[in-house]
Phi, psi and omega in degrees: 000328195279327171289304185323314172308311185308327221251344190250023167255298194258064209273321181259028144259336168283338178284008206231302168305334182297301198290309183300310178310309191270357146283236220345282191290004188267322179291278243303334181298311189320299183274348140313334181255359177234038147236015182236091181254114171236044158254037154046013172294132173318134210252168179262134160223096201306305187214157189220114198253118177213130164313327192171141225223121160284135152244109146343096199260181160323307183313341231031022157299162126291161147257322153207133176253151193237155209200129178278179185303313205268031167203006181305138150285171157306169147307162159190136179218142173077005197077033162226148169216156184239178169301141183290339161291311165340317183269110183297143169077344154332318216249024180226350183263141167254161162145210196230122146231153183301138149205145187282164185297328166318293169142358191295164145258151213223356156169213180155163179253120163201167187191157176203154168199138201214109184264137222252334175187191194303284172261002176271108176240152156203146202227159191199113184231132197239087176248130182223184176208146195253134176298143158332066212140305220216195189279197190304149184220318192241128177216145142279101189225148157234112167250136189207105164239114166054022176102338169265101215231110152249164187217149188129202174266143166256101194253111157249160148241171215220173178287136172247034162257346198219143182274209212199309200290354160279347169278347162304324195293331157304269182349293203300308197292303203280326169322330178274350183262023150062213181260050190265049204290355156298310191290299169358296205269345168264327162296342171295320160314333174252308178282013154260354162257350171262012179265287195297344184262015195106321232289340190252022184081189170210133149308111166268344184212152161217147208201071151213226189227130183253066180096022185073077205176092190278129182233198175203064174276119213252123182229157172264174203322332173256028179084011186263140167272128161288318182230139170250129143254122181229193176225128203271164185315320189258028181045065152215153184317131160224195202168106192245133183240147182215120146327172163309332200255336173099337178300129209272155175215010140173153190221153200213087062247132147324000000 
């Protein structure tokens, strides 16, 4: 009765909601329909201000993300991910990390400098690429603390029986356990022994320059170099074999 009345007293204010109702849903299609494009065409951009930049993988994982320091992510593996301090040094880096359709990350570009007083400084350029599981089996690095610098390739080899995230997870335990120095020292404890069965890899090769020093060092199965080819202060070639011990036990040229 209360519409009838409306529609046969007031005839042109129900004819002024009809109308208005059907602008009002005629924009919102409108703007439904062109903010949604689904021929996927590619939009044009000349310059783009973003803190951090997803790329999408099939999955709806990333694949890859680019990042200023303070939105850099964690590692994740395995379907965990943790905090950019697990990783030392993380939560100071800008750049790019890899991740696989899994959701693992598989390597990344990263870097940082950082002035520490008047003459103290550290600067860090990072490329690395990740074994199936686990850390880094290859890097491109620069490390420069105050000049005491090195720059090359980096070869480890990793386990392929062991995941990487337990040792993350140790990094993780201990960092929450704080000034907990008993719970500390025993996780240092597991993670000196899953170091010593392998589980964390070994550096095998390094191929640059150390302090202004081109070298090649070739190392065995626990991280000791074995073998040197360098080019000495007054530039000529050598080439040193070592023990277990670090003790040079012949050098070539003599």
């Amino acid at each position: 009765k209360l519409f009838k009345y409306i529609m046969t007293q007031y005839p042109f204010f129900v004819r002024f909601l009809i109308a208005s109702n059907i602008v009002l849903i005629s924009f919102i299609v409108f703007i439904l329909l062109t903010s949604f494009d689904k021929t996927d065409k590619p939009k044009d951009f000349k310059e783009i201000n973003a803190e951090r930049i997803n790329i999408i993988g099939t999955s709806g994982k990333p694949v890859l993300v680019i990042s200023n320091r303070r939105l850099m992510p964690g590692p994740t593996l395995n379907g965990k991910t943790y905090e950019r301090d697990v990783i030392d040094g993380r939560e100071y880096m800008s750049g790019m990390i890899f991740f696989n359709e899994l959701g693992d990350e598989v390597g990344g570009i990263q870097y940082a400098g950082i002035k520490k007083d008047s003459t103290g400084y550290s600067a860090v350029g990072h490329l690395s690429f990740d074994q199936w599981n686990q850390n880094q089996v290859l890097a491109l690095d620069y490390n420069d603390k105050s000049g005491n610098r090195y720059a090359g390739m980096r070869v480890w080899d990793r386990p392929t029986n062991a995941s990487y995230d337990y040792m993350l997870d140790l990094l993780k335990e201990i960092k929450e356990a704080g000034e907990n120095k008993p719970r500390v020292d025993s996780l240092y404890k597991l993670w000196n022994e899953a170091k010593g069965h392998g589980e964390n890899g070994v550096e095998r090769m390094f191929i640059g320059s150390k302090n202004e020093v081109a070298q090649i060092q070739l190392k065995d199965k626990k991280g000791n170099v074995r073998a040197r080819l360098y080019i000495d202060d007054i530039g000529a070639a050598k080439m040193e074999f070592l023990d277990e011990k670090a003790s040079v036990i012949a050098v070539f040229p003599k």
